[in-house]
N, C-alpha and C positions, 0 to 999 in steps of 0.2 A: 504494500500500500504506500503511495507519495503521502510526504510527508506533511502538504500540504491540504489533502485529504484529511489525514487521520486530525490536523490540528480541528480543520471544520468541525466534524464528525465530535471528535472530542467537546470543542465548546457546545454543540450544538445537547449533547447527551449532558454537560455539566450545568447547565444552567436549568431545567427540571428537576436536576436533582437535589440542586441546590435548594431551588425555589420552596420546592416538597419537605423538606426538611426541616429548612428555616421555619415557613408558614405551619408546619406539623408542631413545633416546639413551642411557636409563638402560642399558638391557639389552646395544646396540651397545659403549657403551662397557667395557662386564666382560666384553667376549671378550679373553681375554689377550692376543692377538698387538694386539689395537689397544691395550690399555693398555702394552703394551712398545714400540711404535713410534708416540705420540699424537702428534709432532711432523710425522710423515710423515703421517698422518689429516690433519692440520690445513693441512699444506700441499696435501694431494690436495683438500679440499675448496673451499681458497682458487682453486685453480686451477679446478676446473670452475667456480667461480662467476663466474669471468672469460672463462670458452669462449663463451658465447653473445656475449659484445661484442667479442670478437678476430674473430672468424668471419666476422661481415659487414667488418671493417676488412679482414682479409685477399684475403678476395676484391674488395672494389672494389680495391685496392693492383692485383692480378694483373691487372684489366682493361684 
């Protein structure tokens, strides 16, 4: 692929994703119950962010 291709393609794919993310956060975060408990959001997300690499640790562990 020219490299002037894949830049297009690239912006063209990053700014939806962007957009989607941003506007998903923005909106997520102005439901009252998360902006009254953000600490608890913050820790529920840290954790799932570490589910996928405890999972394989814990099942070889069990083996």
């Amino acid at each position: 692929m020219e490299y002037s291709k894949f830049i297009v393609l690239d912006i063209i794919g990053s700014v939806p994703w962007i957009l989607v993310y941003v506007g998903g956060g923005y909106f997520f975060g102005n439901i009252p119950i998360v902006k009254d408990n953000f600490s608890l959001v913050l820790i529920g997300v840290v954790l799932l962010s570490i589910l996928p690499v405890l999972i394989p640790h814990m099942k070889k562990k069990t083996k």
